[in-house]
N, CA, C and O atoms as CSV, one atom per row, in Angstrom:
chain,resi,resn,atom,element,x,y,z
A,1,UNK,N,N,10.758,-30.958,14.541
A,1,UNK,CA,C,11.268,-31.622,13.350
A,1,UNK,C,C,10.108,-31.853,12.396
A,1,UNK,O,O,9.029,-32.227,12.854
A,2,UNK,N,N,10.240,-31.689,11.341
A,2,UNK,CA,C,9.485,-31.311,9.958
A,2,UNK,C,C,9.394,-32.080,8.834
A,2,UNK,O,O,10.198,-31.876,7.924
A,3,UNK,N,N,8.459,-33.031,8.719
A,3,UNK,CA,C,8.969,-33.887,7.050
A,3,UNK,C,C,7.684,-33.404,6.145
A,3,UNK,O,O,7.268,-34.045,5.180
A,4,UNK,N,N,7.141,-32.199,6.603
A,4,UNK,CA,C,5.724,-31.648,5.754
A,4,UNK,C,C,5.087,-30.833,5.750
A,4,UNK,O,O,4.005,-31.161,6.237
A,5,UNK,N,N,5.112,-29.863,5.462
A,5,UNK,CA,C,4.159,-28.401,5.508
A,5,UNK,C,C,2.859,-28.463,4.875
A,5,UNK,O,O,3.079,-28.816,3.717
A,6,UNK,N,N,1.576,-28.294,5.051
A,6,UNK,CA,C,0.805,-27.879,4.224
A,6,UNK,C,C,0.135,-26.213,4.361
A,6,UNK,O,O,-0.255,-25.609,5.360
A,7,UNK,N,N,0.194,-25.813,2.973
A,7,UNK,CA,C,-0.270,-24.437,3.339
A,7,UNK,C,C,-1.348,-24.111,2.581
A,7,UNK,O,O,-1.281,-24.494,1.413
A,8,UNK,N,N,-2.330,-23.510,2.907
A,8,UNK,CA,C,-3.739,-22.998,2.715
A,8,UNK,C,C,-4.477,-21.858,2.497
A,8,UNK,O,O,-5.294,-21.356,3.269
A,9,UNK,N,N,-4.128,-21.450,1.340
A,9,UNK,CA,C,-4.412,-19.508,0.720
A,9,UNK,C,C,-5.909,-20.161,0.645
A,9,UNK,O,O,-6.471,-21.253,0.732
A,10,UNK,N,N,-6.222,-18.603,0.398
A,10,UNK,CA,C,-7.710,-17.953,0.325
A,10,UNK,C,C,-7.538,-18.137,-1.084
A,10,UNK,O,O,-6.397,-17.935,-1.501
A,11,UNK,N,N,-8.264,-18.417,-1.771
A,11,UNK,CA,C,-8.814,-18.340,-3.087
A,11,UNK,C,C,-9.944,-17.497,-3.418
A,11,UNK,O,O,-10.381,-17.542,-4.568
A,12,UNK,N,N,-10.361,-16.895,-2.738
A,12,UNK,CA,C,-11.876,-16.276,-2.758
A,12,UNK,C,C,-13.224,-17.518,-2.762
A,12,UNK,O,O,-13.999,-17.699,-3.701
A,13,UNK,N,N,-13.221,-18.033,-1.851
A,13,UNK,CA,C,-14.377,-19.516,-2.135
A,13,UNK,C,C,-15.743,-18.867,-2.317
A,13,UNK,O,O,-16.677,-19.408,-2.909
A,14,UNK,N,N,-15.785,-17.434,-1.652
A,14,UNK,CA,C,-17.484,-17.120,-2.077
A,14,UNK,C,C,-17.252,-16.252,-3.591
A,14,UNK,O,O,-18.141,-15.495,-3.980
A,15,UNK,N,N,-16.339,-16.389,-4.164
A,15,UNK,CA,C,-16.548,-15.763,-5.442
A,15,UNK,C,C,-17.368,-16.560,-6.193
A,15,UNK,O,O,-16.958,-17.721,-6.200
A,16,UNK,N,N,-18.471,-16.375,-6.894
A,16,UNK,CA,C,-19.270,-17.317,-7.711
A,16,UNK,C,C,-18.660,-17.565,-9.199
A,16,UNK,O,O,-18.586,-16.691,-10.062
A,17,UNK,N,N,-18.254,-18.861,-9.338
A,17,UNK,CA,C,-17.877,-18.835,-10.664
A,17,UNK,C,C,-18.777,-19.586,-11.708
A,17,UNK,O,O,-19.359,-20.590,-11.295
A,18,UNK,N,N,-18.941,-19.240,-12.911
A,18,UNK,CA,C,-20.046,-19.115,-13.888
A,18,UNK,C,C,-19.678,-20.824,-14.059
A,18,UNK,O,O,-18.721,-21.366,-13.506
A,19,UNK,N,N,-20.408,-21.333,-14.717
A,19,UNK,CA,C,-20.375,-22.742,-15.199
A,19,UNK,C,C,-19.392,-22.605,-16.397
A,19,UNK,O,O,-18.927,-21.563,-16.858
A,20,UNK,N,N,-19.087,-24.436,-16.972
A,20,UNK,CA,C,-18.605,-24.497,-17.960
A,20,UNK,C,C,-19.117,-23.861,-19.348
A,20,UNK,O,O,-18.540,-23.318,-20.290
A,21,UNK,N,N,-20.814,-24.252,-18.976
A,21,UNK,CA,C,-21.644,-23.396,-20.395
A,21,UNK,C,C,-21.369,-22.125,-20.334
A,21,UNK,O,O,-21.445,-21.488,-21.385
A,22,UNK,N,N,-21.100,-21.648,-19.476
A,22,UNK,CA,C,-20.762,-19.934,-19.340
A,22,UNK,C,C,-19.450,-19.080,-19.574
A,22,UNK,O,O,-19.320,-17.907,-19.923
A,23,UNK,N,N,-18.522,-20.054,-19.266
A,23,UNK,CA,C,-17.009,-19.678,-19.346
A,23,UNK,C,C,-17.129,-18.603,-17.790
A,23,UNK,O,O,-18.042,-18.229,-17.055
A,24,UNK,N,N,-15.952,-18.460,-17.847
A,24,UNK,CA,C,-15.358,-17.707,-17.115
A,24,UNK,C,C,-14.013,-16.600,-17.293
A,24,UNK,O,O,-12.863,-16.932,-17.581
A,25,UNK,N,N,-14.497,-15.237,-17.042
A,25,UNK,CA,C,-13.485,-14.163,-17.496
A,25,UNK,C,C,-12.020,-14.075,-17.290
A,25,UNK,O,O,-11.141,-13.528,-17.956
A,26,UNK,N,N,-11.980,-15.014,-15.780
A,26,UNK,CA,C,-10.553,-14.927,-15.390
A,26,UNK,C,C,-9.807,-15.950,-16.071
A,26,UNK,O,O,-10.390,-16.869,-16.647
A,27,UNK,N,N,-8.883,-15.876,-16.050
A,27,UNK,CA,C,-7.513,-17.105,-16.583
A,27,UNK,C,C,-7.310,-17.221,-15.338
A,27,UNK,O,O,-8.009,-18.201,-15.080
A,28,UNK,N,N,-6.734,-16.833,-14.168
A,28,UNK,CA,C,-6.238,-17.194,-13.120
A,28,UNK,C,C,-7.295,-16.707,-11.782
A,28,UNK,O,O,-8.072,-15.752,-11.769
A,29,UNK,N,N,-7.055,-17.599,-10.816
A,29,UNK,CA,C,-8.043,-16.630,-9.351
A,29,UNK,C,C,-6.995,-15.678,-8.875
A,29,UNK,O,O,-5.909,-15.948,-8.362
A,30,UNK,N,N,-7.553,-14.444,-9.157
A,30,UNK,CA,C,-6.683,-13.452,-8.764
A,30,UNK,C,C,-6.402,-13.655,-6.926
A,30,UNK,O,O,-5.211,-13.405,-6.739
A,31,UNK,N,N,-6.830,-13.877,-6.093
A,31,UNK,CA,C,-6.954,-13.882,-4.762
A,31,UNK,C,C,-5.379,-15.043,-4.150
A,31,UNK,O,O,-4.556,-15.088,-3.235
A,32,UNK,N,N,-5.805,-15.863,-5.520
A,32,UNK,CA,C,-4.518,-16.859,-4.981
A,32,UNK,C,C,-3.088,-16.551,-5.560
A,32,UNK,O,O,-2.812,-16.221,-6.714
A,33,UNK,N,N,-2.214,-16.741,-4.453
A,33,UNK,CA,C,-0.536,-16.433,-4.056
A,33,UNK,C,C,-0.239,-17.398,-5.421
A,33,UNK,O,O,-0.707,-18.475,-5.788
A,34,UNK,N,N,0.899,-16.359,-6.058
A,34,UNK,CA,C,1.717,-16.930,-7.441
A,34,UNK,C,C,2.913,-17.807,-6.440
A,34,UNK,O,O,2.825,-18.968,-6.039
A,35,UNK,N,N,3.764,-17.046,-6.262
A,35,UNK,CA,C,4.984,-16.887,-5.865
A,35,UNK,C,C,5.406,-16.807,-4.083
A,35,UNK,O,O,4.875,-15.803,-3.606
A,36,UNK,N,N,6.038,-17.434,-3.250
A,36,UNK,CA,C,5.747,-17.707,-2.251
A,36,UNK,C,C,7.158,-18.227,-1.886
A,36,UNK,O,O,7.881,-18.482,-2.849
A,37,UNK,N,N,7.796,-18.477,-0.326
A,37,UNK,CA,C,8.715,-18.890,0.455
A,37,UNK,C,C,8.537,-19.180,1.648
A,37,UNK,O,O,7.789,-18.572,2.414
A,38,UNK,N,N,9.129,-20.024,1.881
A,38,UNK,CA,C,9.270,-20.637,3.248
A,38,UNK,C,C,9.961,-21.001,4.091
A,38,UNK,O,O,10.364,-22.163,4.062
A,39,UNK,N,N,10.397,-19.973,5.314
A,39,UNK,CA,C,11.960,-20.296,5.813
A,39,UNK,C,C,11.907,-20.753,6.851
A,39,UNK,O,O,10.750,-20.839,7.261
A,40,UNK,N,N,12.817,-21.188,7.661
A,40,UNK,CA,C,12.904,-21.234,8.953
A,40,UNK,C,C,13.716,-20.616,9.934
A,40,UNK,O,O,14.034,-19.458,9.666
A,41,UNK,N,N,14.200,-21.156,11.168
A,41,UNK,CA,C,15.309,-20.331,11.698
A,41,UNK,C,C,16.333,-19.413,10.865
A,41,UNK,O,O,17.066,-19.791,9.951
A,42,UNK,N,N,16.220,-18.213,11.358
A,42,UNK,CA,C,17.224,-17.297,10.601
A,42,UNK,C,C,16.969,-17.446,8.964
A,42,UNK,O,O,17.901,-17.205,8.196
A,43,UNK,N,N,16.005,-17.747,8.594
A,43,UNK,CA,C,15.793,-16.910,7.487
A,43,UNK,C,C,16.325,-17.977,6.721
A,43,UNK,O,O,16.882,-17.432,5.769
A,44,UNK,N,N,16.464,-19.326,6.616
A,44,UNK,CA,C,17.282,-20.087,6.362
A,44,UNK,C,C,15.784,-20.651,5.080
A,44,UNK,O,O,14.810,-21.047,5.720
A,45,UNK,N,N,15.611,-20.695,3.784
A,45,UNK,CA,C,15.137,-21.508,2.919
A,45,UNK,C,C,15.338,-22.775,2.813
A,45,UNK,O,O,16.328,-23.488,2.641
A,46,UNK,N,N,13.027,-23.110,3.087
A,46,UNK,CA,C,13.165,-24.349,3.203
A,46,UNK,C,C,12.459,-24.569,1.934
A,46,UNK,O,O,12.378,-25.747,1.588
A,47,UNK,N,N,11.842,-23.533,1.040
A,47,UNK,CA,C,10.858,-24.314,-0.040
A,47,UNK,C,C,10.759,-22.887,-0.575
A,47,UNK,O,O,10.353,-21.901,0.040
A,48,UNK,N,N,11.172,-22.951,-1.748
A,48,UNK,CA,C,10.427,-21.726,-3.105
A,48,UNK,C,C,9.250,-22.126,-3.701
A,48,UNK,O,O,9.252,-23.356,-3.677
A,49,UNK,N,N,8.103,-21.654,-4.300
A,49,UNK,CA,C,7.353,-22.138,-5.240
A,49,UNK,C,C,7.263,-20.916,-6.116
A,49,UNK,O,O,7.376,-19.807,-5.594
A,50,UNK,N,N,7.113,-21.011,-7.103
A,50,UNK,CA,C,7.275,-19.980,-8.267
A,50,UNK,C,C,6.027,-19.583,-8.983
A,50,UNK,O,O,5.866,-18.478,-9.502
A,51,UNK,N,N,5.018,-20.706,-8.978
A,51,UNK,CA,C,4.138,-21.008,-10.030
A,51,UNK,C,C,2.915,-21.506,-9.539
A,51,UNK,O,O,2.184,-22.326,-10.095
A,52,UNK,N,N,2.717,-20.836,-8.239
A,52,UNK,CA,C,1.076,-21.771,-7.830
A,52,UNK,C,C,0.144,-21.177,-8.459
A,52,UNK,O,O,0.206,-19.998,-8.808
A,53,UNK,N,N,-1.150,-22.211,-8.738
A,53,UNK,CA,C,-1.929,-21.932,-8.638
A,53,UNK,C,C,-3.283,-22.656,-7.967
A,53,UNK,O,O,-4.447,-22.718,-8.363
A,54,UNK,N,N,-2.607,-23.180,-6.767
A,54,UNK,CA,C,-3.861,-24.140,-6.366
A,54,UNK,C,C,-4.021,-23.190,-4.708
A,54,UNK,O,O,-3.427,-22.230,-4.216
A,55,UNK,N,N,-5.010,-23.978,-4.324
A,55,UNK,CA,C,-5.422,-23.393,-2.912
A,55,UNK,C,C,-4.421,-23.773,-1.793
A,55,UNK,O,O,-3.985,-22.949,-0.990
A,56,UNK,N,N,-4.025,-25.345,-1.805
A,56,UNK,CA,C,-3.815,-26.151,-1.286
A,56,UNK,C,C,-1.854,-26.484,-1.576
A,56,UNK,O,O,-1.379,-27.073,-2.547
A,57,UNK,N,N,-1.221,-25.999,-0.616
A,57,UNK,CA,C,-0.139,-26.789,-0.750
A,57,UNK,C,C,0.957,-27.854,-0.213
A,57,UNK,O,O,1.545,-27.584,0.835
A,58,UNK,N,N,1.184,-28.793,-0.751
A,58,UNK,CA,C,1.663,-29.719,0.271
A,58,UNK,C,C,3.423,-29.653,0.097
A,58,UNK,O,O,3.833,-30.213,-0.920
A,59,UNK,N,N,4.519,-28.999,1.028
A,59,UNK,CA,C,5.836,-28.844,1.005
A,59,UNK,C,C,6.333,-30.373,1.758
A,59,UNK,O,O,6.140,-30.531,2.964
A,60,UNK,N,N,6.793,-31.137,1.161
A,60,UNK,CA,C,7.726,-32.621,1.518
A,60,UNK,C,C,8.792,-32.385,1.308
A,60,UNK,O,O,9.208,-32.247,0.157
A,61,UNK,N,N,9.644,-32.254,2.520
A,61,UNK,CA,C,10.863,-32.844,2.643
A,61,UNK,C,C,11.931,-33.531,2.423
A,61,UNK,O,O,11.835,-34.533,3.131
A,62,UNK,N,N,12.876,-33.557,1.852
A,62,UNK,CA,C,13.555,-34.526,1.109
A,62,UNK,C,C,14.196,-35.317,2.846
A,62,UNK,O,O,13.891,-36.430,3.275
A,63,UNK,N,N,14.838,-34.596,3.310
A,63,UNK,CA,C,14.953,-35.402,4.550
A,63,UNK,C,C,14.210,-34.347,5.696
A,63,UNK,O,O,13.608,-33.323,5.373
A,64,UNK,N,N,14.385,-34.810,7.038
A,64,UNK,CA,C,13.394,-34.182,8.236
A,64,UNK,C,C,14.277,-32.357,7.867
A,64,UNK,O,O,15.119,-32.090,7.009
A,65,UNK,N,N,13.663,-31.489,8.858
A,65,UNK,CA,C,14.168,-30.195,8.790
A,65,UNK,C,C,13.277,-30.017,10.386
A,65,UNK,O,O,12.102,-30.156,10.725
A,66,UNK,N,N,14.730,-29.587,11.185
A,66,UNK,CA,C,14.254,-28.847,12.653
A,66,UNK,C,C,14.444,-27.648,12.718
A,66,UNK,O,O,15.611,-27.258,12.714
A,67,UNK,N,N,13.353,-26.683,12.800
A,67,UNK,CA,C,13.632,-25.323,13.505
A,67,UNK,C,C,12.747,-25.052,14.321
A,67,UNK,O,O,11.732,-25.749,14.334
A,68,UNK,N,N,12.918,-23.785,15.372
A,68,UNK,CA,C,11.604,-23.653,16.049
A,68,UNK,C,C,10.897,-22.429,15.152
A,68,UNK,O,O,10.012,-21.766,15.693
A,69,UNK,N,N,11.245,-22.175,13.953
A,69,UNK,CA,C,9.902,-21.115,13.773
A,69,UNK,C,C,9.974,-21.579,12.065
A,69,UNK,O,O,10.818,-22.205,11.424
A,70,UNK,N,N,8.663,-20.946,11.695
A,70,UNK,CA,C,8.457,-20.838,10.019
A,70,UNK,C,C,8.004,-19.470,9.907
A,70,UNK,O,O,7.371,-18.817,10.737
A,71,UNK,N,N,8.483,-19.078,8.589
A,71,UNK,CA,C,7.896,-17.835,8.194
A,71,UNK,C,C,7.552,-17.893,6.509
A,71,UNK,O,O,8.342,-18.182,5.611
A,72,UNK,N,N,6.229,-17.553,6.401
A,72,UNK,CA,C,6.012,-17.662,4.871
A,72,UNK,C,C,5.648,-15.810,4.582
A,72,UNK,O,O,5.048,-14.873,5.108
A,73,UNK,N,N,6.427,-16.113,3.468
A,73,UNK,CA,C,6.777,-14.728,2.694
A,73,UNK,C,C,5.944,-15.149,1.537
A,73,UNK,O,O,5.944,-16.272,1.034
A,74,UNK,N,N,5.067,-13.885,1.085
A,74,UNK,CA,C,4.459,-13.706,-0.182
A,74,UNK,C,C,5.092,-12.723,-1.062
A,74,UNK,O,O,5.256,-11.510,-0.929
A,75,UNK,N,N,5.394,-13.509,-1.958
A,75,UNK,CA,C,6.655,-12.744,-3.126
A,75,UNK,C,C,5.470,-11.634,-3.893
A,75,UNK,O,O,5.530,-10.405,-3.850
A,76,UNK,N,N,4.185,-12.642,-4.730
A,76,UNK,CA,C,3.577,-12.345,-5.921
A,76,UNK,C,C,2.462,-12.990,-5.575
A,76,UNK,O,O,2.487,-14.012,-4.890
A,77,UNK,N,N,0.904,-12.201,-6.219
A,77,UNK,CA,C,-0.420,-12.987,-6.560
A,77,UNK,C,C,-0.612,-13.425,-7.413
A,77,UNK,O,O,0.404,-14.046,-7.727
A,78,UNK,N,N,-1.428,-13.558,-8.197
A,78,UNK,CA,C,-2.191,-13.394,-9.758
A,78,UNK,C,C,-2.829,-12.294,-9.825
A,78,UNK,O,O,-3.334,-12.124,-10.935
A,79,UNK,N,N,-3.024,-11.433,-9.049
A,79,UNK,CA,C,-3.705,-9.865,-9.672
A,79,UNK,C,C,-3.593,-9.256,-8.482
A,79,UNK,O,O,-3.286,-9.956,-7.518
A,80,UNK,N,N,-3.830,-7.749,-8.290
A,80,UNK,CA,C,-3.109,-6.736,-7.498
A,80,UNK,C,C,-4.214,-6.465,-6.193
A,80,UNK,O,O,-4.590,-5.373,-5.766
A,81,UNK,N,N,-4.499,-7.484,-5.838
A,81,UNK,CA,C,-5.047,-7.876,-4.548
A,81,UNK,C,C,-4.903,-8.418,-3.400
A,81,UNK,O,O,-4.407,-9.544,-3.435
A,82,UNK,N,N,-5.249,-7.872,-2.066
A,82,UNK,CA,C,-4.472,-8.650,-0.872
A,82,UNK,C,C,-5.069,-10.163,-0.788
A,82,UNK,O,O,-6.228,-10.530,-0.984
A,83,UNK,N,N,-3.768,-11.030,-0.389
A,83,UNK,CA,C,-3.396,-12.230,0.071
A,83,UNK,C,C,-3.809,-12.654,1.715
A,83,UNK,O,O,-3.777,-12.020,2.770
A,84,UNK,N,N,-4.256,-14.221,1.311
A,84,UNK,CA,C,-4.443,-14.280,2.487
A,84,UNK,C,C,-3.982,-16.012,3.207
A,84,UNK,O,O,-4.804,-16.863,2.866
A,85,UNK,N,N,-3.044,-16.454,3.934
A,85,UNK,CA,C,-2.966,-17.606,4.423
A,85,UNK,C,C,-4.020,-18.207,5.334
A,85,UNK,O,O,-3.939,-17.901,6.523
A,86,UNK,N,N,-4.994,-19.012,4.953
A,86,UNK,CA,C,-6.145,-19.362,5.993
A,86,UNK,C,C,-5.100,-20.633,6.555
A,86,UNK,O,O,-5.820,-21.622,6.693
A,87,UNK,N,N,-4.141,-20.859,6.805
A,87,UNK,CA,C,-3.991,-22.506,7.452
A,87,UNK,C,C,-2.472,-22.597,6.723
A,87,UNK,O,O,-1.941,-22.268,5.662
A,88,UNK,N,N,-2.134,-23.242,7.958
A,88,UNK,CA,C,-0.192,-23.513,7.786
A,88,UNK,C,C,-0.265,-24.848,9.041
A,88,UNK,O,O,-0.470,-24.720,10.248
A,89,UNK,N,N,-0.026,-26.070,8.276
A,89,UNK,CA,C,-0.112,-27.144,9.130
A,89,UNK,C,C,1.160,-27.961,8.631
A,89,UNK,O,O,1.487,-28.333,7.504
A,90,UNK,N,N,1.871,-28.131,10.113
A,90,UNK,CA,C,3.068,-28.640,10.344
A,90,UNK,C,C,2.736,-30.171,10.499
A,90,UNK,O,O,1.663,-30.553,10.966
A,91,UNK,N,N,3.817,-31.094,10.039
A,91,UNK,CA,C,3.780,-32.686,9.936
A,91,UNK,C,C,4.604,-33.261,10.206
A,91,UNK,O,O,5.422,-33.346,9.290
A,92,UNK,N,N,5.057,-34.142,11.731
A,92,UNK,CA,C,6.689,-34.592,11.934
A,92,UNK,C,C,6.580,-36.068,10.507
A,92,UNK,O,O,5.633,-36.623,9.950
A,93,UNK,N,N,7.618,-36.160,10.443
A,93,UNK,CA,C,8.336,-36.905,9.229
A,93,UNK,C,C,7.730,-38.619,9.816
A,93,UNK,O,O,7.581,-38.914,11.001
A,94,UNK,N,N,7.472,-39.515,8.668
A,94,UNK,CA,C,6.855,-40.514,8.827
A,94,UNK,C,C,7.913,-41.923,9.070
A,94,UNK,O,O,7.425,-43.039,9.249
């Protein structure tokens, strides 16, 4: 039983990024997942996100959710590079 997912893409952390005095070329970290899902038993949707752009995500529950499995599907990146989940940490409900 489930009241919290957190999930944990690669961002590229050894990419060096230039300072503020410097700017930086990208608009987005290409390495990190746009678009993303999260199901459980049978394929059953527990969480869409459409629009990430952070490393770090925290999925809360509106009420608990029991299954025995998760599966995260990568829809989309920010640029045409492989994806990577470093960390998927499960949280029983408080």
């Amino acid at each position: 039983t489930l009241g919290s997912v957190v999930l944990s893409f690669d961002v590229d952390y050894d990419h060096a990024l230039e300072s503020v005095l410097m700017g930086h070329p990208f608009r987005t970290i290409r390495y990190c997942v746009k678009h993303y899902r999260v199901c459980g038993d049978g394929g059953v949707l527990l969480a869409e996100v459409t629009d990430n752009h952070q490393a770090m995500n925290t999925l809360t529950f509106d009420a608990p959710v029991t299954t025995q499995s998760l599966s995260v599907e990568v829809v989309e990146s920010q640029g045409n590079v492989p994806v990577a989940l470093f960390e998927l940490r499960c949280y029983t409900p408080e």
